[in-house]
C-alpha positions as CSV (number, residue, x, y, z in Angstrom):
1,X,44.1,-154.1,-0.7
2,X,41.5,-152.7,-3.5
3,X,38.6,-151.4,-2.7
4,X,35.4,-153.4,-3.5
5,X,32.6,-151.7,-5.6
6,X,30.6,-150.6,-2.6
7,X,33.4,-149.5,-1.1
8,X,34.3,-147.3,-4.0
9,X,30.5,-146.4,-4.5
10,X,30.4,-145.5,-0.8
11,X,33.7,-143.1,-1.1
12,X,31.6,-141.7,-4.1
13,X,29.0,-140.6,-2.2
14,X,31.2,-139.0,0.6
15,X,33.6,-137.4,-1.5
16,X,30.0,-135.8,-3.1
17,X,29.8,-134.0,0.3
18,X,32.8,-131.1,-0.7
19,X,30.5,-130.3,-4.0
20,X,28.5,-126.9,-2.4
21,X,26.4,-124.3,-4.2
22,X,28.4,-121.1,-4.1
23,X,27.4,-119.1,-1.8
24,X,24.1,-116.9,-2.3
25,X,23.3,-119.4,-5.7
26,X,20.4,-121.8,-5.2
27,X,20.1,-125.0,-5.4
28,X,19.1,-127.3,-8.4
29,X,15.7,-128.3,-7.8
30,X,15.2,-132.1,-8.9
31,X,12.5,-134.6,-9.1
32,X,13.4,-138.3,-9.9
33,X,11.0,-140.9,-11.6
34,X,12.7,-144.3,-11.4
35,X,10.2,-147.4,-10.9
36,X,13.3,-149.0,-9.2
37,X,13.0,-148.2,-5.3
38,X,16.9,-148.9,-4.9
39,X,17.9,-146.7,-7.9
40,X,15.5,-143.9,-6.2
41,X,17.3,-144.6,-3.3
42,X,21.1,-144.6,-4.5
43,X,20.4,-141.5,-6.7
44,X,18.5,-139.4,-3.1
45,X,21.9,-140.3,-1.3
46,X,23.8,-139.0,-4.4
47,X,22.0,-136.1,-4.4
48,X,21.4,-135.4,-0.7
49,X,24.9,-135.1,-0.1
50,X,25.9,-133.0,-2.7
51,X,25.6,-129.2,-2.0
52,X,24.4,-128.1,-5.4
53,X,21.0,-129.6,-5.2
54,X,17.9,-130.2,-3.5
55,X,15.4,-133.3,-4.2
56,X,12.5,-132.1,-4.3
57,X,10.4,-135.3,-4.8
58,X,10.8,-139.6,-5.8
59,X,7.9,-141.0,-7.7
60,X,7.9,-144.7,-9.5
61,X,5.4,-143.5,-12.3
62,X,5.1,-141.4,-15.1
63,X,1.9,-140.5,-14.3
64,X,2.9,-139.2,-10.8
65,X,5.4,-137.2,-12.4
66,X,3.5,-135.1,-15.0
67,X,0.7,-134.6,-12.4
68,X,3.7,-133.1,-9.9
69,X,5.0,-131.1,-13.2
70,X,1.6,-129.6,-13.2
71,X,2.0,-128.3,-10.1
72,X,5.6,-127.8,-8.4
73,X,8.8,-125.8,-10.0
74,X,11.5,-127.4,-10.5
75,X,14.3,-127.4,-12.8
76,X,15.4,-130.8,-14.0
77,X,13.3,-134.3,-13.9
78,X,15.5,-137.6,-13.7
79,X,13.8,-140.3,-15.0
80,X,14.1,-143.6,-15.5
81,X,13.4,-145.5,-18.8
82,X,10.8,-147.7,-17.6
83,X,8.5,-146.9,-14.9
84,X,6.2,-148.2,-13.4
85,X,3.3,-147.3,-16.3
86,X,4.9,-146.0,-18.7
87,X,8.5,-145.7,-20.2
88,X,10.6,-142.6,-20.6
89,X,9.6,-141.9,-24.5
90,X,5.6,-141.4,-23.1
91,X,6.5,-139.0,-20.5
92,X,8.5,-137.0,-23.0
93,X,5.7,-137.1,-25.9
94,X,3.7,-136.0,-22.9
95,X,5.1,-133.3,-21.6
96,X,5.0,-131.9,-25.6
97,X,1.5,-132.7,-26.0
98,X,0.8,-130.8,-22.7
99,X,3.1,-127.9,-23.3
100,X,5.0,-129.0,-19.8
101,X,7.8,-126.4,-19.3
102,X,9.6,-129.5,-17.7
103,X,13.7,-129.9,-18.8
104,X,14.0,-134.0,-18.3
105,X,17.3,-135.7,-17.9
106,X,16.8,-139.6,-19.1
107,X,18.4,-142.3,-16.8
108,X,19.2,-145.0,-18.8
109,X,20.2,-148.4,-17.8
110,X,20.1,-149.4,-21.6
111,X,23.2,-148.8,-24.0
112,X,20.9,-149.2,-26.7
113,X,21.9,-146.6,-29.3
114,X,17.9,-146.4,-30.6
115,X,17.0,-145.2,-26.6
116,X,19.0,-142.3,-27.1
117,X,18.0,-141.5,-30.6
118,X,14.8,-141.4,-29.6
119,X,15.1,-139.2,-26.6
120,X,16.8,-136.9,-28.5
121,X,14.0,-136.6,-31.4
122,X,11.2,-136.2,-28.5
123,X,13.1,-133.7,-26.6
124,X,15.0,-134.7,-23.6
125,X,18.1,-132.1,-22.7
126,X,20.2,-134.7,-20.8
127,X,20.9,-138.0,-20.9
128,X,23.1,-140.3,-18.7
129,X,23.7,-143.8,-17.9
130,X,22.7,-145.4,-14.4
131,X,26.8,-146.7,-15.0
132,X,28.3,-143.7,-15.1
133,X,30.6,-141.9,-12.4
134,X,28.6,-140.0,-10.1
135,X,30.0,-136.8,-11.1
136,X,29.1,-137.6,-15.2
137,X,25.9,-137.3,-14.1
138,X,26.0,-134.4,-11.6
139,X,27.4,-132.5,-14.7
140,X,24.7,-134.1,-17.0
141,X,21.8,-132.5,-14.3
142,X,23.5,-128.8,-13.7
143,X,23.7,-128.7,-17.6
144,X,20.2,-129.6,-18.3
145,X,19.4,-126.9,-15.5
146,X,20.9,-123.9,-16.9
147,X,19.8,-124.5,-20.2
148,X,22.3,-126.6,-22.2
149,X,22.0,-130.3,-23.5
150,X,24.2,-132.5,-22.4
151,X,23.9,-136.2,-23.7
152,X,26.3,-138.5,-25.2
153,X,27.8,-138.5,-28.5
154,X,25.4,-138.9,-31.0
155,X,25.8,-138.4,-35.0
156,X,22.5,-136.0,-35.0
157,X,22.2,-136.8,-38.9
158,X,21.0,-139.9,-38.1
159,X,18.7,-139.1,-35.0
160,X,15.6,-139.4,-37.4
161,X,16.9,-142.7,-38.5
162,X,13.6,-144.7,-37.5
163,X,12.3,-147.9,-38.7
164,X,9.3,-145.7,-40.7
165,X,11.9,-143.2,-41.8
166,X,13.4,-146.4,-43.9
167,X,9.7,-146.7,-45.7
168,X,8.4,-145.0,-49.1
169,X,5.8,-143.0,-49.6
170,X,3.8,-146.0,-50.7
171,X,4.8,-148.1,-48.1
172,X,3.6,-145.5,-45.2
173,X,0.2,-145.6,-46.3
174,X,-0.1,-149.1,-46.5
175,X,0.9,-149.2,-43.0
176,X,-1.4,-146.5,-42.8
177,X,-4.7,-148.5,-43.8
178,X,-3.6,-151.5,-42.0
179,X,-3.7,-150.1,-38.6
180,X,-7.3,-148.9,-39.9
181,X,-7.8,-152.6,-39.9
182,X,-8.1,-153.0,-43.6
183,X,-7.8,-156.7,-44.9
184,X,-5.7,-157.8,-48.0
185,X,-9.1,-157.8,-50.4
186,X,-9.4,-154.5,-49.0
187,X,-6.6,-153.1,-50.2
188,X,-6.5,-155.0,-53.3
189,X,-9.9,-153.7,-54.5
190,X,-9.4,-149.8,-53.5
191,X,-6.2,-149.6,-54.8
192,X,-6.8,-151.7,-57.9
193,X,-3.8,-154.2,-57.4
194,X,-4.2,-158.1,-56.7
195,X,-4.4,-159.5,-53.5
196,X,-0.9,-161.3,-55.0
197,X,0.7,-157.6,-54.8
198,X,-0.8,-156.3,-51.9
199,X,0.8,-160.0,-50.1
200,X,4.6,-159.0,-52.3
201,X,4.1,-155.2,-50.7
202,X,3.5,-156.6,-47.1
203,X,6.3,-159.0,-46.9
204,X,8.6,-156.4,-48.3
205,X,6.9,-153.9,-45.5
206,X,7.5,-156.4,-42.4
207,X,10.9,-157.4,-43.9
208,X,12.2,-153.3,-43.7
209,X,10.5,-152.9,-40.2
210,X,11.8,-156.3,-38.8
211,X,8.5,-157.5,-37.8
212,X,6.9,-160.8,-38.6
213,X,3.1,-159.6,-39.0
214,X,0.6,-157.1,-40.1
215,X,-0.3,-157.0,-35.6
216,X,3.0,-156.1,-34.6
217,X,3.7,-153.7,-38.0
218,X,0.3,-151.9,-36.9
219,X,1.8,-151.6,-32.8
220,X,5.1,-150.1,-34.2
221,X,3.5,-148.0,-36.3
222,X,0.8,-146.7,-33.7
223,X,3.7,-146.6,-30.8
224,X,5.6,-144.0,-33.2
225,X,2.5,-141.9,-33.8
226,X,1.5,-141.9,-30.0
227,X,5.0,-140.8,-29.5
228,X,5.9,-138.6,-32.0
229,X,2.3,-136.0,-31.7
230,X,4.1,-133.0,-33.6
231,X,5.4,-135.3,-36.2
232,X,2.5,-137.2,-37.7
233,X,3.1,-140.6,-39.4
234,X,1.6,-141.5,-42.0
């Protein structure tokens, strides 16, 4: 007779409980950020019973966590890709824009290539999957804790393959002037072109960032801005 999944998740866990620091080496320190309260607790079993770390803290937002950054050590933060405020990309252009000595291992339940990507370009060391064995992501954590990054394969030539990267020179500062709310006369009049044009340039704009309108053109655009604080767009 096979073992069902809880069952095999369950022997998981146990089997965790021969994993001990070596003796007179301290523990990882870890804080997890999930907005899921079953996730927070499958991962605080996971690591309670593994003798290589201690869990420090479970918060559901990422505004609890930067605030607890702020003022406890620890080594690695686990956090989930949506919380309960905010998703994982703000709390890492966060921690940058607040100079946070924080090392942050994401927690994806997402296979979406684009997540990753853009973890990696805002700074995350580790990166693991809420599907993987438990011991992928023990490893994942005690990498991102002694300094190493540890995420999954990833061509890193394309990392800064973004929908604005795509755009030309042009092209970014139109974007640029629409989210400064400037109308098609606008543009047409300040930039000497017909309103004809300035329609031809949009609907090649929203065509290369897969969006249907100048609204959600100008909340991609602001989104990578918010997110991306060292890098400018624009």
């Amino acid at each position: 007779m096979s073992a069902t999944d809880p069952e095999r998740n369950s022997l998981n866990a146990r089997s965790a409980r021969t994993n001990e620091a070596p003796s007179g080496q301290q523990r990882v320190r870890v804080v997890v950020a999930e907005r899921n309260p079953l996730v927070i607790s499958a991962l605080r079993e996971m690591l309670e019973c593994d003798g290589r770390f201690e869990l420090l803290g479970a918060v559901q937002s990422g505004k609890q966590l930067l605030e607890l950054a702020g003022k406890t050590k620890f080594d690695v933060a686990v956090i989930g890709w949506r919380l309960a405020d905010m998703d994982g990309a703000d709390v890492l252009a966060e921690v940058q824009t607040r100079k946070l000595d924080v090392r942050i291992t994401v927690f994806s339940n997402d296979h979406d290539i684009g997540i990753l990507k853009q973890c990696v370009r805002l700074g995350a060391q580790g990166y693991c999957f809420q599907f993987d064995d438990p011991h992928i992501i023990f490893e994942t954590i005690l990498a991102v804790a002694h300094g190493r990054i540890c995420i999954p394969y990833i061509d890193i030539n394309k990392v800064n393959d973004t929908p604005l990267a795509q755009l030309t020179v042009r092209e970014r500062e139109l974007l640029a002037v629409l989210s400064d709310g400037w109308t098609n006369l606008q543009i047409a009049t300040r930039t000497g072109i017909s309103e004809n044009t300035v329609k031809y340039h949009l609907k090649n704009l929203y065509d290369k960032l897969d969006v249907r309108n100048r609204a959600m053109a100008v909340a991609l655009y602001s989104s990578e801005r918010r997110r991306s604080p060292k890098q400018p767009v624009g």
